[in-house]
Every structure is written in structure tokens, then in C-alpha cells.
C-alpha positions in Angstrom: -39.6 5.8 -21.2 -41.8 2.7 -21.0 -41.2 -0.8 -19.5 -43.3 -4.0 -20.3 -44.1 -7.1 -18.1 -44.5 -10.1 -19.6 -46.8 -12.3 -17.5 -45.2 -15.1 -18.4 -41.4 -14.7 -17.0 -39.9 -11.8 -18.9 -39.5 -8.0 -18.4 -39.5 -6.2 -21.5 -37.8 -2.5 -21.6 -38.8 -0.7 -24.4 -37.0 2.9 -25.8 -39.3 5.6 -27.1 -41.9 6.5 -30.0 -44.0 4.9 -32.9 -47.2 4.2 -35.3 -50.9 3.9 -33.4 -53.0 0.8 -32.7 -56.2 2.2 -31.2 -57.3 -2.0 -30.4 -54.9 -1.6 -27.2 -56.6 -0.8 -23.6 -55.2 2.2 -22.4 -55.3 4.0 -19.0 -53.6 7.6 -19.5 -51.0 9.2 -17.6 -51.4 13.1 -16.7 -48.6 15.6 -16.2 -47.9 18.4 -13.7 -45.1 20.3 -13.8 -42.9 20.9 -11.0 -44.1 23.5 -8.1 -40.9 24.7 -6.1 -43.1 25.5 -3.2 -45.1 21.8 -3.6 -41.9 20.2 -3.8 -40.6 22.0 -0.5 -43.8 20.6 1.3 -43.1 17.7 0.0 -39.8 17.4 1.5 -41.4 19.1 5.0 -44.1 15.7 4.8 -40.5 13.4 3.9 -38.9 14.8 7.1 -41.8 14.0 9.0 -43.2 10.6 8.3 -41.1 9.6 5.0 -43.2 10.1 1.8 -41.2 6.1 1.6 -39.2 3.9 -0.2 -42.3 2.7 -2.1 -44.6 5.5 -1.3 -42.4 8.5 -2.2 -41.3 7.7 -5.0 -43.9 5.8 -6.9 -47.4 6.6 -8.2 -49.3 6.7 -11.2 -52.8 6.5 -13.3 -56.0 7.8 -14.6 -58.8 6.0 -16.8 -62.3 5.2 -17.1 -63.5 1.3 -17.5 -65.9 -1.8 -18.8 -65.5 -4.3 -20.2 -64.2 -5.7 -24.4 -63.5 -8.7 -25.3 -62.0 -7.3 -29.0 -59.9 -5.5 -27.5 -55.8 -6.3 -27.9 -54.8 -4.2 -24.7 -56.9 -1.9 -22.4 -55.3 1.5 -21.9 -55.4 3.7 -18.2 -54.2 6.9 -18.7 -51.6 8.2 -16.0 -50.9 11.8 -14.5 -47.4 12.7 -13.7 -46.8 14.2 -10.3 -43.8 16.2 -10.1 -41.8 13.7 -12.1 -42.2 11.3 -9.3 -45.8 10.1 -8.7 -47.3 8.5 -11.8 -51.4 7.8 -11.2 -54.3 7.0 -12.6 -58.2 5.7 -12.2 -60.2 2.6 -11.8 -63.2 2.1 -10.7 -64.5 -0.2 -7.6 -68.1 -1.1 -7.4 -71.0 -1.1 -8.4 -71.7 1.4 -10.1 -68.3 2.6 -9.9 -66.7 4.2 -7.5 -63.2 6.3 -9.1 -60.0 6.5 -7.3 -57.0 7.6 -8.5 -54.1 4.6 -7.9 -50.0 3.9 -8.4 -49.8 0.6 -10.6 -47.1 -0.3 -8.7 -44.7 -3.3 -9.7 -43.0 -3.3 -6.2 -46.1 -4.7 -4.2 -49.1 -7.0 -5.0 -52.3 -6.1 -3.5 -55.1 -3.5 -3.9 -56.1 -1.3 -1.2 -58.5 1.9 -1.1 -59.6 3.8 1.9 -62.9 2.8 3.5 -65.3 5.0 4.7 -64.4 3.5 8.4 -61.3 5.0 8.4 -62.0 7.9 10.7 -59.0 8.7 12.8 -56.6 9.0 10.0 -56.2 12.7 8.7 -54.7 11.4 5.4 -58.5 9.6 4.6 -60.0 13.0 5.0 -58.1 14.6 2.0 -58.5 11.1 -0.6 -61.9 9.5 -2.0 -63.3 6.7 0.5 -65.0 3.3 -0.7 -68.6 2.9 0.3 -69.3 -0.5 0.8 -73.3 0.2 1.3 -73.1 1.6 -2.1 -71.7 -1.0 -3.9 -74.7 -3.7 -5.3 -71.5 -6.3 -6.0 -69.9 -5.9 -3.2 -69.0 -8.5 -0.5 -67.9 -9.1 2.8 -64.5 -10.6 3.7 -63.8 -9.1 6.9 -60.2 -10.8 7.2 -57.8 -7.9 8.7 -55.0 -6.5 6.5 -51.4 -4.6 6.7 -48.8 -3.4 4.3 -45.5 -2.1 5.5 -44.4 0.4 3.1 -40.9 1.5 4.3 -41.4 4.4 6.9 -45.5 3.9 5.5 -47.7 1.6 6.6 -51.5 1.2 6.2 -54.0 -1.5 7.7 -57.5 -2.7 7.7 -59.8 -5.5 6.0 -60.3 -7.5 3.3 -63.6 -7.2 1.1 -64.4 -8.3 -2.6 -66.3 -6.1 -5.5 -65.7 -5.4 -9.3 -62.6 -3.5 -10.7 -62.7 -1.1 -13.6 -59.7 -0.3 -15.4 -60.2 1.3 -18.8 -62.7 -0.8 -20.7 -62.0 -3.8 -18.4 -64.1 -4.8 -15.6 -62.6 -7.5 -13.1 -64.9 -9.6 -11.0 -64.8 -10.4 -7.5 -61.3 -9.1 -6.9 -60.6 -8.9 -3.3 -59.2 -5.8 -2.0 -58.2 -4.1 1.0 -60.6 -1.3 3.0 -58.0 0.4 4.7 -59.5 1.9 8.2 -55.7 3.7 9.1 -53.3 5.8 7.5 -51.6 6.4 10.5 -48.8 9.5 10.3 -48.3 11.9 7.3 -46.8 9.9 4.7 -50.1 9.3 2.6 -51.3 12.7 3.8 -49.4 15.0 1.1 -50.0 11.9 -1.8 -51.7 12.4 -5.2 -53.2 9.2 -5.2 -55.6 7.5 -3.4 -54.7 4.2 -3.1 -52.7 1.8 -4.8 -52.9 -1.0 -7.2 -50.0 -3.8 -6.7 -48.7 -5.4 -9.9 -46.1 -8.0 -8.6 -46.9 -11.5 -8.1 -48.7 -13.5 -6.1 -46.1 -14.7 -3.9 -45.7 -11.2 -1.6 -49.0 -10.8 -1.7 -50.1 -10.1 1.6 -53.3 -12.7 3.2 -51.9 -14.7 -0.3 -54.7 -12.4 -2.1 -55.1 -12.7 -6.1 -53.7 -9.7 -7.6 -55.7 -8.0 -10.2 -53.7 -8.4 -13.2 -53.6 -12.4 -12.6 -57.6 -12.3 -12.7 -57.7 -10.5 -15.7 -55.6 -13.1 -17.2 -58.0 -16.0 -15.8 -60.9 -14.7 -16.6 -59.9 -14.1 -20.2 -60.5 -10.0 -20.3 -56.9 -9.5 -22.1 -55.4 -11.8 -24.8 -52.5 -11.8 -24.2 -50.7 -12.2 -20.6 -48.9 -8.8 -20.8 -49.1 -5.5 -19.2 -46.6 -2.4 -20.1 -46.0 1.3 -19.1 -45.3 4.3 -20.9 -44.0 7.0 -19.0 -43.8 10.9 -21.0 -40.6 12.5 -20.3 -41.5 15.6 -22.5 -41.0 18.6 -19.6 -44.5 20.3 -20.2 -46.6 17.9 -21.7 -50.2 17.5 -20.1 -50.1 13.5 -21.0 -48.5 11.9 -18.6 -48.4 8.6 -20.0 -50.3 5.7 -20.0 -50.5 1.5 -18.7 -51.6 -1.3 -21.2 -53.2 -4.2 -20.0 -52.5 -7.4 -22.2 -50.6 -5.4 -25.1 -48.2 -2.6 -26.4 -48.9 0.7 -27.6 -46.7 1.1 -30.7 -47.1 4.6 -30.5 -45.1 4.4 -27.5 -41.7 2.9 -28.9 -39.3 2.4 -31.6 -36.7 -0.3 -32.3 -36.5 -3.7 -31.4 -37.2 -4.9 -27.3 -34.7 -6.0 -25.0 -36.2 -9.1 -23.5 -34.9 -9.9 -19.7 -35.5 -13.2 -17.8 -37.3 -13.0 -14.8 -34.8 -14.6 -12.5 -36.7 -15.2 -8.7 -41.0 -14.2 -8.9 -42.2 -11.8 -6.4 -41.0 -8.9 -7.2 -40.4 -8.2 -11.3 -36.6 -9.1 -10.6 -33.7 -9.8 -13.4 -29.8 -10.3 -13.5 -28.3 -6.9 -14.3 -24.8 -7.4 -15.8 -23.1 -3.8 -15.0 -23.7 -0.5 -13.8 -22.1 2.3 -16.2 -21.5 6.0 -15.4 -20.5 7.7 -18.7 -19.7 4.6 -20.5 -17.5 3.3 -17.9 -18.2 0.4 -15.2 -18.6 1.1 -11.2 -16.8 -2.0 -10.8 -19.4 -2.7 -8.4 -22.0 -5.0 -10.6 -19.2 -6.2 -12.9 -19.4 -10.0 -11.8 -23.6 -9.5 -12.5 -25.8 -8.8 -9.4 -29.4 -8.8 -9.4 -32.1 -6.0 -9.2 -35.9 -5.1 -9.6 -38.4 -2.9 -11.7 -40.2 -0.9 -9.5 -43.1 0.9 -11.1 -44.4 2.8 -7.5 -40.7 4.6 -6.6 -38.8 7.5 -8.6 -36.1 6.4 -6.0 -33.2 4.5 -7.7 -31.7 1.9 -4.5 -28.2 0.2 -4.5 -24.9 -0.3 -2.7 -23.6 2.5 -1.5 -20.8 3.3 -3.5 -22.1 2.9 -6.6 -25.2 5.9 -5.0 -21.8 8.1 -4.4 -20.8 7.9 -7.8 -24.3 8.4 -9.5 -24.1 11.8 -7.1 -20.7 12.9 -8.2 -21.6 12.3 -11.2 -25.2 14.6 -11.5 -24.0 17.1 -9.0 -26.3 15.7 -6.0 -25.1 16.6 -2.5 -25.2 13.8 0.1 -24.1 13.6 3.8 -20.7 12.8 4.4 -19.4 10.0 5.6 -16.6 10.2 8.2 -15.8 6.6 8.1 -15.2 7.3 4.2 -13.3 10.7 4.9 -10.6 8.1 7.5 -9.9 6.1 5.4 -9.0 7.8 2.5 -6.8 10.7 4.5 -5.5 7.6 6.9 -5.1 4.6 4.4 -5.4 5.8 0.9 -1.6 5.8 -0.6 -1.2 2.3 1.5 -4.4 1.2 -0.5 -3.3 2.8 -4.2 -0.1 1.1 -3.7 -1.3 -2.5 -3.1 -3.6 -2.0 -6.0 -0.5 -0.8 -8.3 1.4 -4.0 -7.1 -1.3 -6.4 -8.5 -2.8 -7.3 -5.0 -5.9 -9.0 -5.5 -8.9 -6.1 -4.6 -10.6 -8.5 -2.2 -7.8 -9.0 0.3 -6.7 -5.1 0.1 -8.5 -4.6 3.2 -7.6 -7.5 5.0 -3.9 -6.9 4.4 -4.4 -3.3 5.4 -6.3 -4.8 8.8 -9.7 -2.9 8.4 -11.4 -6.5 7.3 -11.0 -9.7 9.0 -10.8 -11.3 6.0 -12.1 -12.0 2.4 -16.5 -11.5 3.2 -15.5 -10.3 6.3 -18.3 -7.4 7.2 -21.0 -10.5 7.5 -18.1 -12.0 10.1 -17.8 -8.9 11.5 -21.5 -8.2 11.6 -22.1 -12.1 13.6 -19.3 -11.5 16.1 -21.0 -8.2 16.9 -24.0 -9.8 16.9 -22.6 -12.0 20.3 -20.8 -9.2 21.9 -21.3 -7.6 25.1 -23.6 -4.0 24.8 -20.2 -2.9 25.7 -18.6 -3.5 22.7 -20.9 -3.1 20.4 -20.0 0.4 19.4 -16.6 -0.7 18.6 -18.2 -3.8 16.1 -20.2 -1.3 14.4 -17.6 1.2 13.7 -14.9 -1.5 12.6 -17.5 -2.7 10.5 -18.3 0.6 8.9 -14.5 1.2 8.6 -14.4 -1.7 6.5 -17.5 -1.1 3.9 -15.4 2.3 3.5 -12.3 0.4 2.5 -14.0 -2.1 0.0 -15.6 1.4 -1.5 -12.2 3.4 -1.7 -10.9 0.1 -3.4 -13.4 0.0 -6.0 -13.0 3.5 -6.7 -9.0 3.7 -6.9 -9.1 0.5 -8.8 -11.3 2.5 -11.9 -9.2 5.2 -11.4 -6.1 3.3 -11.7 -7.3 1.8 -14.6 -7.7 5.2 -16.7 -4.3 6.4 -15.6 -5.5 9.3 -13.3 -2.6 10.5 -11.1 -2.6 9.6 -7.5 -3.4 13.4 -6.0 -6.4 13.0 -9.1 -7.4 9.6 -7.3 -7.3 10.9 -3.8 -9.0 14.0 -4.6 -12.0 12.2 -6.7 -12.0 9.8 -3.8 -12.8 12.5 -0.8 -15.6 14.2 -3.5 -17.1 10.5 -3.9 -16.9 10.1 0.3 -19.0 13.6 0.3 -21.5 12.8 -2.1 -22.5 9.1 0.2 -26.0 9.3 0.7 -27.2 10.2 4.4 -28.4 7.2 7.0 -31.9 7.6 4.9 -30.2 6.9 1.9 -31.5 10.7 0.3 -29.4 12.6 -1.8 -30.8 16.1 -4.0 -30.2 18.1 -6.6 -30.8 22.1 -6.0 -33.0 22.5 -9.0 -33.2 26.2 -7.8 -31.2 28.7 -6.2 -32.1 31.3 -4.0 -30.1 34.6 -4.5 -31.4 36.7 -2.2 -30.9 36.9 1.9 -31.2 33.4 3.8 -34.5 34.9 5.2 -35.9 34.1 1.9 -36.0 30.3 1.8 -37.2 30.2 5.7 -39.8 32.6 4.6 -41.2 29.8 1.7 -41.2 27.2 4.2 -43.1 29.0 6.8 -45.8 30.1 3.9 -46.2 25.9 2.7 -46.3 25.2 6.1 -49.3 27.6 6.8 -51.1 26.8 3.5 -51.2 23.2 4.8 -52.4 23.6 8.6 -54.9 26.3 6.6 -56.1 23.3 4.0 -55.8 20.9 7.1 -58.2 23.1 9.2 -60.7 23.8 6.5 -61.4 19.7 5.7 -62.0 19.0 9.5 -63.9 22.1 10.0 -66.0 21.1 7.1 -66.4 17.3 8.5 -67.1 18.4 11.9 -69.7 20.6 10.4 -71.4 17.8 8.2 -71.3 15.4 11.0 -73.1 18.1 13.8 -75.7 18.7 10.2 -76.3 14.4 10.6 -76.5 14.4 14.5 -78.8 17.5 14.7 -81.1 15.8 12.0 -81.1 12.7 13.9 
């Protein structure tokens, strides 16, 4: 699995495996395999502060760095994280100073934890930058935050060198992050993360680090691409290429895709298939984003429901959904059967107010009385139920199922909605004996990690008292 990012305006998406071109810049991905008592914690951290949107789900890299001017690409090396966290290593400093990063394509800027950051727990288990020992570092001092979903981290700006594989980027500002507030860093693989999107959600408008290798001329060509190893076992996790393409890494011609809006890496998706058939949700094109920092796949929905149904994922279900389907779901197969046009199904039945009606509904509620308000928002749910159950009927109609095969496919899509966190799972392993047995598990991660907590602090507590009693 590998993508590529044109600099330019184009996302490339490559397929799988070909001959070598050791000129490229790599930065290696590593591999772990998956831990069923790691991934439990990791769920325990989810529940707690969110391992988020673009925090969960993301991560990747590994290299070393300096600097050639001969060379086509530069390749980082990545380690694989439970399938979910691809990372790797830079360098900031001088000399350098390694931390392990996502190159993530769903945010912009560079930030590392400082050395200042000493209330945060999650600062106490990741490397720390050291300004003072740095000889090319300088001060910036403007303050800094990133919202990422239930994450968020904060700080100050400051300027050094950045080593990624051979490459060495000069005076690239960064963020020092002084607060990692909550847990969702706390459980993370990598230290810090390096944004690949453009300049325009950059937060303080900083440079990002892939335009300034393209300025100062460290890469040839304006290109950076991914290669992600899917092989269960393999140490390799993968790799990123700055300014080429591995061609061990793919096979077959590339799809080139227009990058439609800059900001994020975003591009006009024409459909959405499930088994070679359409959702009927993307049909009349929709847009969507690469997102290199999150194993999470986001959309509508309804089209989430069917992607569950489809790889056995259990979701929470939705009672709005479960209405009306028992309440309105012959009324609904039989307008569809008649040729009434999809988008006024729901007005006719009286669940929407009209064609577009649930951003009507969502402005009326919007004016209403704190009374009413609970009445808005369940009439507007009822409705975003209806528009689902008429997308689904309608594929179903068209491939001839019966109706008690439509209103039972209908009910298993309404239980496999995703929760009001939008998380759906797959039991990747049972548990056959007593219930005791799974509680049992979480009660053993949940000790290792206060043990591991305890240990760190005690050990920094220790090393501080060592500094004041020498003082």
C-alpha cells in the first residue's frame, strides 16, 4: 500500500511491488505485530482521553539524516504500530537530537516536546528537545496550539535544523510543546509529529518542512510518497520518500488525482463501492482527503453502516434508524417502487420538511426556545434515518432482493451505525472461557501501566532530589 504527493497539485496512489533505485531518500518504516493486551490498553487510553481522530489513528517513521544533493529521493524508514501508528526518525539540532514522528498529511506543522514541558505525564514517557543543546538553534518564543480532535497540545515556536534521512533542513521553525494535557499522547509510539499538508492550515502560518526542502533545493523533484508493508509479520514497516519514488515499492501504471481545494491533500472521489456495487451515497461525486496520521476511515454515516455490515464490525445502534424502518419502511419501499424521486421520499412521508431539509431543520432549531429543542434534534435525526433507509432500499430494490430481504438487511445496517464517537470494532479475538477472564486482562494492563507510570516519576523525582542535593 503506498500513496504519493505530488507537490505540485496531484495525489498519486500507487498499488504494490517493483525493481530497486538505491538514488531515492528513504526513511524506513518498522513493524510490530499486534499485542491483544496492548491493543486493550489502547482502547482503556481511547475511553479516557481519545487516542483522536488524527492522533489515534495515524503515525509513522524511522531514519537517520544529512544532507545529498545526488540524491533522487531521501528515504525515512517507518515502524508499524499495531497496524495503526506508522513512525519514524528525524533529527532536530545541532548535533542531532532523534525523535520518532507521524508524517502526517492531515496537519502542517512540526512539533516535539520541550524540555519545559513539566506537568504533562505524557512528556515523561517521549524524548524532549534541549534547546541549550542545540549550537543552531534559535529563539522564536511565539506561543503555539494544535487541536487534534479529543487531543490537543500547546506551547512555543523556536527554529533549528531538521534531519530526515540524508536531508538536513535549515532553520525550520517548529513547535516546543510545554503541555500534553490528558492521556491521549500518553499511550503513543511517537514522539511528536511532523505535518505534511500545506501551508494554508498551518497554524502561526509556519513553513512546513517539506515546502523548505523544495526551496532550498535539497530534493529534485517536488514530490514526497509513502509505502506502507501490509505483509502481517514483516519487521519493515515501510518507508517515506522525499522528492521521488521507490520502484521497489509498486507495479503498474499510477492513478493521477487532481488536488481539488489545498490544505489538506483533498481530491473528487467519484463512488464508494462495497463488493463491486455503489453505496449510492457518493454516486453524484463528493469530495474527500488523504490522511497519512489516522488508520480511521471518516464518512457519512450510512455509507460507515454498510462498510460494518459488510466486515462484520459491531456498532451502537441507532434507535432513530430502528423507528423508522419498523414504523415507515413498507410506506418508504413502496414509494421507491412507484418511481418517486428518492429526494422527496421523506418529505412525502413527513419526516423532512422538504428537499435539503435537515440544514432547515438544523436553523429553525437553531432559533427555538431551550424548550423545544429536544423535539428539533430528534425530528432532525428522524430524518437523516430516513434519507439512510432510502439509500439502502433503493440498492436493494435495484438487485431485486425481496421486501422481508430489504427490511431485514435494513435493521442489520441500523445496528451496525457507528456510536456518537463514530467507533466501530472488529473482535479480532474471542474469549472462550468465563467472563471473569476478559475483566481479569483489563485489570492486569491497567496495573502494568500505573506500575510503568510510577516507576518514570519515581525515577524523575529521584534525579531531580540528586540535582537539588548537589546544588
Amino acid at each position: 500500500m503506498a500513496f504519493i504527493a505530488y507537490i505540485g497539485l496531484a495525489l498519486l496512489v500507487l498499488t504494490s511491488v517493483c525493481a530497486a533505485n538505491d538514488c531515492l531518500a528513504r526513511i524506513e518504516l518498522k513493524k510490530k505485530g499486534l499485542d491483544q493486551k496492548t491493543l486493550q490498553a489502547a482502547r482503556i487510553v481511547a475511553r479516557e482521553g481519545g487516542l483522536s481522530n488524527e492522533v489515534n489513528r495515524k503515525y509513522g517513521l524511522r531514519g537517520g539524516l544529512s544532507y545529498s544533493e545526488s540524491a533522487r529521493g531521501e528515504y525515512v524508514p517507518l515502524k508499524n504500530y499495531l497496524d495503526a501508528q506508522y513512525y519514524g526518525e528525524i533529527g532536530l539540532g545541532t548535533p542531532p537530537q532523534k525523535f520518532t514522528v507521524i508524517f502526517d498529511t492531515g496537519s502542517s506543522n512540526l512539533w516535539v516536546p520541550s524540555t519545559k514541558c513539566y506537568l504533562s505525564i505524557a512528556c515523561y514517557f517521549h524524548s524532549k528537545y534541549k534547546a541549550s543543546q542545540s549550537s543552531s538553534y534559535c529563539v522564536n518564543g511565539k506561543p503555539f496550539n494544535i487541536q487534534y480532535g479529543s487531543g490537543s497540545v500547546s506551547g512555543y515556536l523556536g527554529q533549528d535544523h531538521v534531519t530526515a534521512g540524508d536531508l538536513v533542513v535549515k532553520d525550520q521553525v517548529f513547535a516546543e510543546v510545554t503541555q500534553e494535557p490528558g492521556l491521549t499522547f500518553l499511550a503513543a509510539k511517537f514522539d511528536g509529529i511532523l505535518g505534511l499538508g500545506f501551508q494554508k492550515i498551518s497554524v502561526g502560518n509556519v513553513v512546513p518542512v517539506w515546502y523548505n526542502m523544495v526551496n532550498q533545493g535539497l530534493i529534485k523533484e517536488p514530490v514526497f510518497s509513502f509505502w506502507m508493508n501490509r505483509k502481517v509479520g514483516d519487521e519493515e514497516g515501510g518507508e517515506i520518500v522525499f522528492g521521488g519514488v521507490d520502484p521497489n515499492h509498486f507495479k503498474g501504471k499510477h492513478t493521477y488525482v487532481p488536488v481539488t481545494r489545498e490544505g489538506y491533500w483533498q481530491f473528487n472521489m467519484g463512488d464508494f463501492l462495497i463488493g463491486g456495487q455503489s453505496t449510492g451515497f457518493c454516486s453524484g461525486g463528493c469530495a474527500a482527503i488523504v490522511d497519512s496520521g489516522t488508520s480511521l476511515l471518516a464518512g457519512p454515516s450510512g455509507i460507515v453502516a454498510q462498510i460494518n455490515e459488510a466486515i462484520g464490525a459491531s456498532g451502537l445502534a441507532s434507535q432513530e434508524c430502528k423507528s423508522v424502518v419498523s414504523q415507515y419502511g413498507d410506506l418508504i419501499m413502496e414509494l421507491l417502487m412507484a418511481q418517486t424521486n428518492p429526494q422527496k421520499v421523506c418529505s412525502q412521508i413527513g419526516l423532512c420538511l422538504s428537499d435539503g431539509t435537515r440544514d432547515v431543520g438544523m436553523r429553525i432549531a437553531s432559533v427555538l426556545e431551550k424548550g423545544n429543542e429536544a423535539t428539533s434534534t430528534s425530528s432532525s435525526g428522524m430524518c437523516a434515518a430516513c434519507e439512510m433507509a432510502v439509500v439502502w432500499a433503493k440498492n436493494q430494490i435495484a438487485r431485486n432482493a425481496s421486501k422481508d430481504q430489504i427490511m431485514t438487511y435494513l435493521n442489520q445496517l441500523c445496528d451496525r451505525l457507528p456510536n456518537p464517537n463514530g467507533q466501530a470494532a472488529v473482535d479480532c479475538k474471542t474469549y472462550q472461557a468465563c467472563p471473569l477472564c476478559h475483566l481479569q486482562s483489563v485489570i492486569e494492563v491497567l496495573i502494568s501501566l500505573l506500575i510503568s507510570i510510577f516507576l518514570k516519576l519515581a525515577r524523575v523525582l529521584q534525579l531531580n532530589a540528586l540535582v537539588v542535593s548537589w546544588d
